[in-house]
CHARMM-style PDB file with segment names, atoms N, HN, CA, C and O in Angstrom:
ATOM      1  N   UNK     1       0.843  -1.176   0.000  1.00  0.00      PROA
ATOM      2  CA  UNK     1       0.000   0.000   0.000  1.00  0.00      PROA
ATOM      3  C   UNK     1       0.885   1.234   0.000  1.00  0.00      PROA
ATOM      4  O   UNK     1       1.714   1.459   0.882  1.00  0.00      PROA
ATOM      5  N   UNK     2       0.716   1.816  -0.776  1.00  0.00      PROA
ATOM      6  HN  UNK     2       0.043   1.633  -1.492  1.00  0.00      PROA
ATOM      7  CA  UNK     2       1.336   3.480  -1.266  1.00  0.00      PROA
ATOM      8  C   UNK     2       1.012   4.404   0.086  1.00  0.00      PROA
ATOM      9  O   UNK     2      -0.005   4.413   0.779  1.00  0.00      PROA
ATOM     10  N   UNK     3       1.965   5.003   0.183  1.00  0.00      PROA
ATOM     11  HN  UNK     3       2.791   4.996  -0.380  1.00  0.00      PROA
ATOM     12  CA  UNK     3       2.019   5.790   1.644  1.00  0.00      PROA
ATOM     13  C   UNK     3       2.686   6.999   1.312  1.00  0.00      PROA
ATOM     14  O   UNK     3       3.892   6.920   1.075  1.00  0.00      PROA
ATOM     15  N   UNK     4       1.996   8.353   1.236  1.00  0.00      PROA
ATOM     16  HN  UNK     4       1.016   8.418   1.429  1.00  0.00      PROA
ATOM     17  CA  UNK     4       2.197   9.806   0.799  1.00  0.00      PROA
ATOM     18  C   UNK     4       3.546  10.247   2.310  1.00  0.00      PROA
ATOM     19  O   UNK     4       3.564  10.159   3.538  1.00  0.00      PROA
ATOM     20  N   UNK     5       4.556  10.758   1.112  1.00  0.00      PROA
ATOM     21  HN  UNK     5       4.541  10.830   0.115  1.00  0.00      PROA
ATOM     22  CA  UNK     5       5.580  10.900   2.175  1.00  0.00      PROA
ATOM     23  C   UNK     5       5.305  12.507   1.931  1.00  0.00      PROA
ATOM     24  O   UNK     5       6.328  12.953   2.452  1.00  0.00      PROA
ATOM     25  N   UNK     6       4.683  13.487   1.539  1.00  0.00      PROA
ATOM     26  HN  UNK     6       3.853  13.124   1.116  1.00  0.00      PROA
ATOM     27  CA  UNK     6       4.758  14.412   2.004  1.00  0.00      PROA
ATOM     28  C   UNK     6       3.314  14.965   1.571  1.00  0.00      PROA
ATOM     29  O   UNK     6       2.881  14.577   0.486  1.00  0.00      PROA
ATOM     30  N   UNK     7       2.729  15.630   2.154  1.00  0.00      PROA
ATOM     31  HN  UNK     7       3.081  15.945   3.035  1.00  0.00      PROA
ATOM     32  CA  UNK     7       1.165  16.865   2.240  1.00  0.00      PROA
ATOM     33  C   UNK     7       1.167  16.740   0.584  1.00  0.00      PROA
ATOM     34  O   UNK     7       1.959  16.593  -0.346  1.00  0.00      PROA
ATOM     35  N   UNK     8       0.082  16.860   0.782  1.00  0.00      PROA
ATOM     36  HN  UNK     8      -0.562  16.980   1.538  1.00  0.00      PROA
ATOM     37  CA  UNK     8      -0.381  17.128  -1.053  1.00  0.00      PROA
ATOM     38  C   UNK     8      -0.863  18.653  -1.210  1.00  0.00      PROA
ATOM     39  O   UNK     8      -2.089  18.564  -1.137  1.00  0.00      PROA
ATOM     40  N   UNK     9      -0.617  19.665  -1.343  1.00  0.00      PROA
ATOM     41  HN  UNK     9       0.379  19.738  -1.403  1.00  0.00      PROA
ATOM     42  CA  UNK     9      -1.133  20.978  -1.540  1.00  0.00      PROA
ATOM     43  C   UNK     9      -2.402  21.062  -1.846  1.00  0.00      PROA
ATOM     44  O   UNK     9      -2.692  20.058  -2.498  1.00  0.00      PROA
ATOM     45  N   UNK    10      -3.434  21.845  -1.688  1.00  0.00      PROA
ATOM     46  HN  UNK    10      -3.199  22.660  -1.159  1.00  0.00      PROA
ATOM     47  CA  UNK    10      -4.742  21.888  -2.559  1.00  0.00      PROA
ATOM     48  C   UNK    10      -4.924  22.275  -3.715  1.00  0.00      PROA
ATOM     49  O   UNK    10      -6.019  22.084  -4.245  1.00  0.00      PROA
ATOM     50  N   UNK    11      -3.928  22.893  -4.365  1.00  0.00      PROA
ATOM     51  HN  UNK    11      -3.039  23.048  -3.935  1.00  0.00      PROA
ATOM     52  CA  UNK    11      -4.262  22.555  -5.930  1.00  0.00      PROA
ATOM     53  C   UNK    11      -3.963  21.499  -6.389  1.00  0.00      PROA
ATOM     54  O   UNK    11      -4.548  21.154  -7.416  1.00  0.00      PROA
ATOM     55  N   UNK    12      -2.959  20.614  -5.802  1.00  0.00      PROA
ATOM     56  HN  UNK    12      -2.484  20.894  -4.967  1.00  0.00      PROA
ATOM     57  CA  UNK    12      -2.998  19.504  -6.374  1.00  0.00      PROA
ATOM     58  C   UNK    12      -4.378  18.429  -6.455  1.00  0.00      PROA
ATOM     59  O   UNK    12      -4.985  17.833  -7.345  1.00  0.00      PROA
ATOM     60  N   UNK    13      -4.472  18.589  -4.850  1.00  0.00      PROA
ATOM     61  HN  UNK    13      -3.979  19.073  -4.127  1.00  0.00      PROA
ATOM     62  CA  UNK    13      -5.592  17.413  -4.475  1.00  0.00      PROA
ATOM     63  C   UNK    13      -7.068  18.026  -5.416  1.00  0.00      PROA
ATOM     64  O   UNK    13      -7.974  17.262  -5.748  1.00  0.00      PROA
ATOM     65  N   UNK    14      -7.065  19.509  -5.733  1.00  0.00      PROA
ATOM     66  HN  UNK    14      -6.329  20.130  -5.463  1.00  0.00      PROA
ATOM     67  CA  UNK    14      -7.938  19.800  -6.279  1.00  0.00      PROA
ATOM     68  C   UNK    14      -8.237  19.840  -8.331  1.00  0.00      PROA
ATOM     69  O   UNK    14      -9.070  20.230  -9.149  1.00  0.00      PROA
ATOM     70  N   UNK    15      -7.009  19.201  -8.271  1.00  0.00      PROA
ATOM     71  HN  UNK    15      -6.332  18.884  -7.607  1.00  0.00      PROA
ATOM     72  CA  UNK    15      -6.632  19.151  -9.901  1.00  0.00      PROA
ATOM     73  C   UNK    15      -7.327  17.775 -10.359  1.00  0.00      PROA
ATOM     74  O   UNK    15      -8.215  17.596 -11.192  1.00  0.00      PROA
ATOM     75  N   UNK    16      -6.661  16.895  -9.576  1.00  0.00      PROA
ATOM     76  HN  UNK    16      -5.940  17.040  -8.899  1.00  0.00      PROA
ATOM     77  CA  UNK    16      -7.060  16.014  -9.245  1.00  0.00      PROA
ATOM     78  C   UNK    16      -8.910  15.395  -9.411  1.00  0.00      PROA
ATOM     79  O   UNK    16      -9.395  14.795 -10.370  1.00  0.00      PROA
ATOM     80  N   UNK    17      -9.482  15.746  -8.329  1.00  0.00      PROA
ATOM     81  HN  UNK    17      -9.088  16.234  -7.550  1.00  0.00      PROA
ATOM     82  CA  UNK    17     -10.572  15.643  -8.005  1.00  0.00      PROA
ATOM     83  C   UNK    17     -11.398  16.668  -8.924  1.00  0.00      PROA
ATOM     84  O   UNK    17     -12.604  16.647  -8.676  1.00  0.00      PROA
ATOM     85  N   UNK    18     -11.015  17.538  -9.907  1.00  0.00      PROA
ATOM     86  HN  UNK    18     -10.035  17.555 -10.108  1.00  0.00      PROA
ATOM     87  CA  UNK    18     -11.713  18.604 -10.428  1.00  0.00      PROA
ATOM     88  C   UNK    18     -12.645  17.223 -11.962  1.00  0.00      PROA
ATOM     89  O   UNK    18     -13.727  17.399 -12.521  1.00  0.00      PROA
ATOM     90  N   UNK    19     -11.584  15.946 -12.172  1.00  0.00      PROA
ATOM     91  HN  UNK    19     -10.705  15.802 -11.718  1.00  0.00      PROA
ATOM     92  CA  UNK    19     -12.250  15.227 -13.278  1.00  0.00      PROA
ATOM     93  C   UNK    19     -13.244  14.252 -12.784  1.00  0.00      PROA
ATOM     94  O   UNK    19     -13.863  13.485 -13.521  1.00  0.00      PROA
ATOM     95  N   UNK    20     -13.410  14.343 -11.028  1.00  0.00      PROA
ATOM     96  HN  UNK    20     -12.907  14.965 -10.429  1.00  0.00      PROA
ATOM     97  CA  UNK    20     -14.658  13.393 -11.061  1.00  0.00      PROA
ATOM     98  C   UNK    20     -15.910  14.377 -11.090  1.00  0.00      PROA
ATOM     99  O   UNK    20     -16.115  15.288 -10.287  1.00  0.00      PROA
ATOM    100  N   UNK    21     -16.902  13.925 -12.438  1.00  0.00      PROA
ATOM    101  HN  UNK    21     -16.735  13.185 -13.089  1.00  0.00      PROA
ATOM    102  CA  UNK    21     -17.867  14.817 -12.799  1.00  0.00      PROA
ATOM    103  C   UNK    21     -18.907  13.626 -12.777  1.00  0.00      PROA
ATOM    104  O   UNK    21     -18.437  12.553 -12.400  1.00  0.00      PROA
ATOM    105  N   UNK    22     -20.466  13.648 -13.177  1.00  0.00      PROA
ATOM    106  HN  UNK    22     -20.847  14.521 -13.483  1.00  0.00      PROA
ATOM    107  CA  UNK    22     -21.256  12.864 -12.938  1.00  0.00      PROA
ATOM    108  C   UNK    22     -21.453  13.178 -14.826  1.00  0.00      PROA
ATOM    109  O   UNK    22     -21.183  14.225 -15.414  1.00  0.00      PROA
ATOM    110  N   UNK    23     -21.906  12.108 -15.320  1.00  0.00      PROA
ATOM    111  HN  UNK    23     -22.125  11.257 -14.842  1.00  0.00      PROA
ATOM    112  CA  UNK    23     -22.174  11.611 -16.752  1.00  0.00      PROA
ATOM    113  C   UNK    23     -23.548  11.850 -17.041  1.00  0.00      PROA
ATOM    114  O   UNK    23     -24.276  12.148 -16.094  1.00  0.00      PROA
ATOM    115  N   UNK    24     -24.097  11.757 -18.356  1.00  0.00      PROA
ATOM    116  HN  UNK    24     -23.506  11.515 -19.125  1.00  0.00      PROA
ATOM    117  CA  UNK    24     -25.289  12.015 -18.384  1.00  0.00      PROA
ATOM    118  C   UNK    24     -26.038  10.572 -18.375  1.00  0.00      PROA
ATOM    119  O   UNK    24     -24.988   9.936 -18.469  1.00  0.00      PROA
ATOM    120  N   UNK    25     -26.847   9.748 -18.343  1.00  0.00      PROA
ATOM    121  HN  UNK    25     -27.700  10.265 -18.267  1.00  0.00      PROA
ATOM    122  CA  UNK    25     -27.315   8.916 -17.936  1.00  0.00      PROA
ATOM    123  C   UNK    25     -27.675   8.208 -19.723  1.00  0.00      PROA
ATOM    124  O   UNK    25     -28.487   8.985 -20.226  1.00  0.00      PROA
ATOM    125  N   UNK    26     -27.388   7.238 -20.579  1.00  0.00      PROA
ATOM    126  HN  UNK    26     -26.728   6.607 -20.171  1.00  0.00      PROA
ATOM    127  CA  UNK    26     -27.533   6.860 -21.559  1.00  0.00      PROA
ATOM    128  C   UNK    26     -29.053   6.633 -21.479  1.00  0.00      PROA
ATOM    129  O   UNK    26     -29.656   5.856 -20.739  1.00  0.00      PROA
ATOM    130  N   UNK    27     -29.580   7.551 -22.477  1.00  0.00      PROA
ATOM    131  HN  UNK    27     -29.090   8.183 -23.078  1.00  0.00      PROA
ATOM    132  CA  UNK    27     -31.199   7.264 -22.691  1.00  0.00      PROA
ATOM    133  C   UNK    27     -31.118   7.429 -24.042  1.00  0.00      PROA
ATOM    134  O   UNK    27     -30.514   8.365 -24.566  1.00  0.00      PROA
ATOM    135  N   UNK    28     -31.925   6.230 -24.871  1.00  0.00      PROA
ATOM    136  HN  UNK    28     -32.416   5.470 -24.446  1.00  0.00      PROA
ATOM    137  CA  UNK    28     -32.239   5.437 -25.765  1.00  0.00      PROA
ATOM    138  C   UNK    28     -33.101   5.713 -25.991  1.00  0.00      PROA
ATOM    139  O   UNK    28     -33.651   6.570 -25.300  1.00  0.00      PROA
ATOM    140  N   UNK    29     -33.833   5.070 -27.258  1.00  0.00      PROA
ATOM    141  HN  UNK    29     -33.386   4.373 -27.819  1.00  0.00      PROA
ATOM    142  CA  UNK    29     -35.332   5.237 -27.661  1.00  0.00      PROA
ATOM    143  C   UNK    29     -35.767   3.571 -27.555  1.00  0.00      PROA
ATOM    144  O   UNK    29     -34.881   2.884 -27.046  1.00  0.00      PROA
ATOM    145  N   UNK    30     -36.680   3.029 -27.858  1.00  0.00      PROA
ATOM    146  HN  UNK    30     -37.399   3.587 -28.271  1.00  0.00      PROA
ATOM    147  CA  UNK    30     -37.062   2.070 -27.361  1.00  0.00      PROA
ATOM    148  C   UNK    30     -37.785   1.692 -28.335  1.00  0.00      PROA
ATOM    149  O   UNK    30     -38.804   2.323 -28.616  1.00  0.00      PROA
ATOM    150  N   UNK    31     -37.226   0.090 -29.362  1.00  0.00      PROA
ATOM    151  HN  UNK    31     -36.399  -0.423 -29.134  1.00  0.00      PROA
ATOM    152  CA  UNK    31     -37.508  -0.018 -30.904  1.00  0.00      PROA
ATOM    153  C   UNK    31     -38.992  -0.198 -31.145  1.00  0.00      PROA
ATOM    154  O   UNK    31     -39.426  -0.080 -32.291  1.00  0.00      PROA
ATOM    155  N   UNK    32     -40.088  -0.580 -29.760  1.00  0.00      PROA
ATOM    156  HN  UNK    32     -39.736  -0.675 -28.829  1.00  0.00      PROA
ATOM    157  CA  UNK    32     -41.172  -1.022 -29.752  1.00  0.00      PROA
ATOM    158  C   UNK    32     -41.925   0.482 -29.718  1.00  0.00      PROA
ATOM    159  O   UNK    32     -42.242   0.941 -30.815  1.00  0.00      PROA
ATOM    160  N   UNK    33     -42.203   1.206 -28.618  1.00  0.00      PROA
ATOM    161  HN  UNK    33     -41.946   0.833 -27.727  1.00  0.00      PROA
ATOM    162  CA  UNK    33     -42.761   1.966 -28.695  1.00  0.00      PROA
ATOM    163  C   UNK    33     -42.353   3.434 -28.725  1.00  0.00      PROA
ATOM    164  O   UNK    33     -43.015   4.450 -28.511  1.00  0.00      PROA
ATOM    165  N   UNK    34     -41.204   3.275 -29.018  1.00  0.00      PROA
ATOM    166  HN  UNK    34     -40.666   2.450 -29.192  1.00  0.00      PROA
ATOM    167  CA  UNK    34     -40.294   4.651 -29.291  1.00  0.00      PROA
ATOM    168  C   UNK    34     -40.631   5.971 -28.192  1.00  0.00      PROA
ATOM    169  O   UNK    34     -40.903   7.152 -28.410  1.00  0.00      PROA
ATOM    170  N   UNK    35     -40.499   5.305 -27.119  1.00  0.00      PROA
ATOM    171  HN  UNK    35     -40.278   4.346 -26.941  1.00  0.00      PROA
ATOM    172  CA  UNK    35     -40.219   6.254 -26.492  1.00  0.00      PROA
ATOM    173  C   UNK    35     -39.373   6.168 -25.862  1.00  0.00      PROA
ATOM    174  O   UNK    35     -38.934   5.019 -25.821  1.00  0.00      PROA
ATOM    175  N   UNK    36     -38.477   7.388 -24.853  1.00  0.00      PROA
ATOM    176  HN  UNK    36     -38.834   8.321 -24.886  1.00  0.00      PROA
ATOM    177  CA  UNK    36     -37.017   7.133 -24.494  1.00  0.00      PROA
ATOM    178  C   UNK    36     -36.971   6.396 -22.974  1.00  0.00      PROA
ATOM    179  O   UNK    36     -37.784   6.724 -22.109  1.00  0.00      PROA
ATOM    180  N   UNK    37     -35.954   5.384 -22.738  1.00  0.00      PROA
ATOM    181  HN  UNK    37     -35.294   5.117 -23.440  1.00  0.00      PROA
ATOM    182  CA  UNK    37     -35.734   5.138 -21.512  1.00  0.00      PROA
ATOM    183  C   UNK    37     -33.873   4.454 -21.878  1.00  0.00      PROA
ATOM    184  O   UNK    37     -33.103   4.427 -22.838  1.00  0.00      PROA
ATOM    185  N   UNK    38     -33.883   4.067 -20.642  1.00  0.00      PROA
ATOM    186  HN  UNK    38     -34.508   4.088 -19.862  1.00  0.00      PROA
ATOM    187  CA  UNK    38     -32.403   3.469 -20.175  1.00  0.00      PROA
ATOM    188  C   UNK    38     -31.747   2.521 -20.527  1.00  0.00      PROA
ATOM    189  O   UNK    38     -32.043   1.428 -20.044  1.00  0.00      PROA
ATOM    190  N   UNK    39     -30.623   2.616 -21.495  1.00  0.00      PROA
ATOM    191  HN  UNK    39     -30.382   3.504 -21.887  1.00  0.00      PROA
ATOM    192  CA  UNK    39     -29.949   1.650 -22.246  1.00  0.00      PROA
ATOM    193  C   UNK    39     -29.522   0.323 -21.083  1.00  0.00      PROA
ATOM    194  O   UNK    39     -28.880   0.473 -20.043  1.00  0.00      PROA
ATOM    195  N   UNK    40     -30.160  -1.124 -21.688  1.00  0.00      PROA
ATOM    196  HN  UNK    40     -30.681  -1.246 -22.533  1.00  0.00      PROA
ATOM    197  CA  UNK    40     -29.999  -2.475 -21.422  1.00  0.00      PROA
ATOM    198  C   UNK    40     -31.097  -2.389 -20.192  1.00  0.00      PROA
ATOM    199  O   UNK    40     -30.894  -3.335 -19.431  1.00  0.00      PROA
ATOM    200  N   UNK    41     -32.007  -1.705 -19.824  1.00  0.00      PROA
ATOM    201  HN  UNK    41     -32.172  -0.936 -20.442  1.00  0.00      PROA
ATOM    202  CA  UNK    41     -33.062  -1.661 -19.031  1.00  0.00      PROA
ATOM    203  C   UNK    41     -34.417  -2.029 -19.688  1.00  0.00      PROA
ATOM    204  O   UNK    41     -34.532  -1.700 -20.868  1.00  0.00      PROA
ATOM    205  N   UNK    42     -35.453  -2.658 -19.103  1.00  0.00      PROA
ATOM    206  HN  UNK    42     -35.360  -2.925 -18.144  1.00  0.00      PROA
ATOM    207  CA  UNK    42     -37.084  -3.121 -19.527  1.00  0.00      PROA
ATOM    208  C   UNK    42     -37.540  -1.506 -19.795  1.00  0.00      PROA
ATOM    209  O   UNK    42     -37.133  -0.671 -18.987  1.00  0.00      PROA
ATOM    210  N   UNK    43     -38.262  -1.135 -20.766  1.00  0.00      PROA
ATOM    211  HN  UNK    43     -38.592  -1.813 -21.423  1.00  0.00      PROA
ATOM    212  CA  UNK    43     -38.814  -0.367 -21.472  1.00  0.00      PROA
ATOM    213  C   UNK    43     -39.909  -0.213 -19.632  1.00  0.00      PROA
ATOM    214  O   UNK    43     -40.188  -0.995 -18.723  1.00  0.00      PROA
ATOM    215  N   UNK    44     -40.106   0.854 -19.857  1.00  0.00      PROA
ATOM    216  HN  UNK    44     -39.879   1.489 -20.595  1.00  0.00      PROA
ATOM    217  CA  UNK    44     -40.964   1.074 -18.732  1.00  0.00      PROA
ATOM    218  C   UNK    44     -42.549   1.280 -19.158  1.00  0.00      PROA
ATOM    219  O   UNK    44     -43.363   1.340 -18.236  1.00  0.00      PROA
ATOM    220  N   UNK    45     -43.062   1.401 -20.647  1.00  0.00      PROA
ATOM    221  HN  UNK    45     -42.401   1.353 -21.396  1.00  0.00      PROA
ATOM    222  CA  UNK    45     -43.764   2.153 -21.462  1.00  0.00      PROA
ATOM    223  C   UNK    45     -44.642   0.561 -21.787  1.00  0.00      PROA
ATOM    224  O   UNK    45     -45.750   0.082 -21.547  1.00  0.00      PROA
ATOM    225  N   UNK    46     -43.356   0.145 -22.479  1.00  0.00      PROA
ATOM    226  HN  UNK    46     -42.456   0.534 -22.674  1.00  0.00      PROA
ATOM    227  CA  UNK    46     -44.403  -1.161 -23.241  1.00  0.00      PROA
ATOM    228  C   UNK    46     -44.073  -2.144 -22.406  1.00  0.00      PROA
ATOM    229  O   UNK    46     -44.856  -3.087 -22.297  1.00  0.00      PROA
ATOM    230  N   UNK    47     -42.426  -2.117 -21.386  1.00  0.00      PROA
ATOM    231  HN  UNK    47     -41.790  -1.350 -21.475  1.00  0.00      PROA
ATOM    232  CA  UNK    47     -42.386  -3.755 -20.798  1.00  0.00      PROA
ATOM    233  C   UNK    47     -41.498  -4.563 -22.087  1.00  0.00      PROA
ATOM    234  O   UNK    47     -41.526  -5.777 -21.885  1.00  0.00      PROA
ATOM    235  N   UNK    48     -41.042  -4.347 -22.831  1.00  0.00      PROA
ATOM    236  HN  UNK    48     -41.019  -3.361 -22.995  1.00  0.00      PROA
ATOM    237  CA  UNK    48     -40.231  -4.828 -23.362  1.00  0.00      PROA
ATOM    238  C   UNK    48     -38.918  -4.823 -23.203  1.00  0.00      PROA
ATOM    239  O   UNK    48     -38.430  -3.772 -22.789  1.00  0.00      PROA
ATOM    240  N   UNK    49     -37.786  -6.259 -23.551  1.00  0.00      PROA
ATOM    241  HN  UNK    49     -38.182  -7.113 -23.888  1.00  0.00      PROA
ATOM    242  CA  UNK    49     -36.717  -6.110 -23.303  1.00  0.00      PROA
ATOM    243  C   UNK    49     -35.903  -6.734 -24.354  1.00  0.00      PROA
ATOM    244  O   UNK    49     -35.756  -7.930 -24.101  1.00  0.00      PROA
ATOM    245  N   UNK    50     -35.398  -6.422 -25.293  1.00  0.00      PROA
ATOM    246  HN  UNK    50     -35.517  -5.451 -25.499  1.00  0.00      PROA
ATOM    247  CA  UNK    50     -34.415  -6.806 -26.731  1.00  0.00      PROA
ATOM    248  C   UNK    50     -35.336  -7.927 -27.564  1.00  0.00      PROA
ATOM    249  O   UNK    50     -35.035  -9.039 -27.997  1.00  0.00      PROA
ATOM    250  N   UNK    51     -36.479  -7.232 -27.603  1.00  0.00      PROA
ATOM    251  HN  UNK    51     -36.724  -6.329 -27.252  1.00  0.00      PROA
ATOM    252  CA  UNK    51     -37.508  -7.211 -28.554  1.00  0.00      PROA
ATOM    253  C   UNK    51     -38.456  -8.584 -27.584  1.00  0.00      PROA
ATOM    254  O   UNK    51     -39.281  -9.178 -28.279  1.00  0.00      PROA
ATOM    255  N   UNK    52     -38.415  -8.760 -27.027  1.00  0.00      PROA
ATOM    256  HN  UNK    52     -37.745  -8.277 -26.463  1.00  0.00      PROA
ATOM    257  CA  UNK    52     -39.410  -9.820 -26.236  1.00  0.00      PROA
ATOM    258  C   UNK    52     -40.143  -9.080 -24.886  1.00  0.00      PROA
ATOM    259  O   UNK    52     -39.553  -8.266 -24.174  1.00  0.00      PROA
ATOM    260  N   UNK    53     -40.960  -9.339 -24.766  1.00  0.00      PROA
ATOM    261  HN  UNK    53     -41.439  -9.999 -25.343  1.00  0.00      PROA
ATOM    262  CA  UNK    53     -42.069  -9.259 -23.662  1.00  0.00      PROA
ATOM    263  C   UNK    53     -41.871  -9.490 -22.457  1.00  0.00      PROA
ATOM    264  O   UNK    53     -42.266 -10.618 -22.161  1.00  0.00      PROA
ATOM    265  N   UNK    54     -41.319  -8.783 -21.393  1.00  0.00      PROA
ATOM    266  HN  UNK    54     -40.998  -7.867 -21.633  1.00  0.00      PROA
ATOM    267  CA  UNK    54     -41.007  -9.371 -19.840  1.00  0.00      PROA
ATOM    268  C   UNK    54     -41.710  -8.533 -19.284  1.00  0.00      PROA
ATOM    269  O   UNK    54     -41.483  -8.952 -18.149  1.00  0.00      PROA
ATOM    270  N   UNK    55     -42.294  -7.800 -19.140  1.00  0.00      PROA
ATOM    271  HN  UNK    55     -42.478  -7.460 -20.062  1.00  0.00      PROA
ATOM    272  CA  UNK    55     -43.707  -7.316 -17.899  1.00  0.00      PROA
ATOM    273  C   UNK    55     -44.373  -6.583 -18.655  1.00  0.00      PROA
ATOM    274  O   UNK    55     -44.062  -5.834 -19.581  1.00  0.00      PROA
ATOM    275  N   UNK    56     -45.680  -6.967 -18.005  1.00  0.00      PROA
ATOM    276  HN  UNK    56     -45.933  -7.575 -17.253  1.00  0.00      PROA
ATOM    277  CA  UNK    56     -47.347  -6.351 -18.205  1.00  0.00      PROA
ATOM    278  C   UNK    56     -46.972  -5.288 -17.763  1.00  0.00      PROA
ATOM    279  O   UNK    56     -46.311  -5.193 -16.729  1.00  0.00      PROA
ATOM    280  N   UNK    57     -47.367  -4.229 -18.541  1.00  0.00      PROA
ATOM    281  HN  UNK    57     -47.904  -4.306 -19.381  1.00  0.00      PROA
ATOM    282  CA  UNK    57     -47.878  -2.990 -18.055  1.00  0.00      PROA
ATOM    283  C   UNK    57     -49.366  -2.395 -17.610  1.00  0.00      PROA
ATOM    284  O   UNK    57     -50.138  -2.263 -18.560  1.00  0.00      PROA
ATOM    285  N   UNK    58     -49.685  -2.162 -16.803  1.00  0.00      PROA
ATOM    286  HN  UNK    58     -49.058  -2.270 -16.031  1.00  0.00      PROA
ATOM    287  CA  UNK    58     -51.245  -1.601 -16.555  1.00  0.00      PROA
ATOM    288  C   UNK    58     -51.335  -0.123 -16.921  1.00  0.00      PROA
ATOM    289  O   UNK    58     -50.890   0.917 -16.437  1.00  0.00      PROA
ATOM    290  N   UNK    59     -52.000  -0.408 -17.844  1.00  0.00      PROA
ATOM    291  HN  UNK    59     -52.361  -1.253 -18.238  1.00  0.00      PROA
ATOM    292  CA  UNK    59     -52.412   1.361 -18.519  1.00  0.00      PROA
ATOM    293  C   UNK    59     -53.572   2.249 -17.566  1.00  0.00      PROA
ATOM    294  OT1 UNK    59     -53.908   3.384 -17.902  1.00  0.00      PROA
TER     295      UNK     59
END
């Protein structure tokens, strides 16, 4: 285990930490009912999942 032999300044530690950013969330369209939801996720709309049927939806 790596062991800091001397203080890290705050621009460093802040240079650093300035590239953890949050991503935008991959949203897709959805080949059944074309509307958008979450890539490799069940369609929330129709219940579909890579073109087959895995949950009822109640309209």
């Amino acid at each position: 285990m790596g062991v800091a032999q001397h203080r890290q300044s705050k621009a460093r530690v802040r240079k650093r930490r300035a590239m953890w950013k949050l991503s935008a969330p991959n949203i897709t369209e959805c080949p059944q009912c074309h509307k958008l939801k979450l890539a490799h996720h069940v369609c929330p709309a129709c219940g579909y999942y890579k073109s087959k049927k895995v949950l009822t939806v109640s309209e």
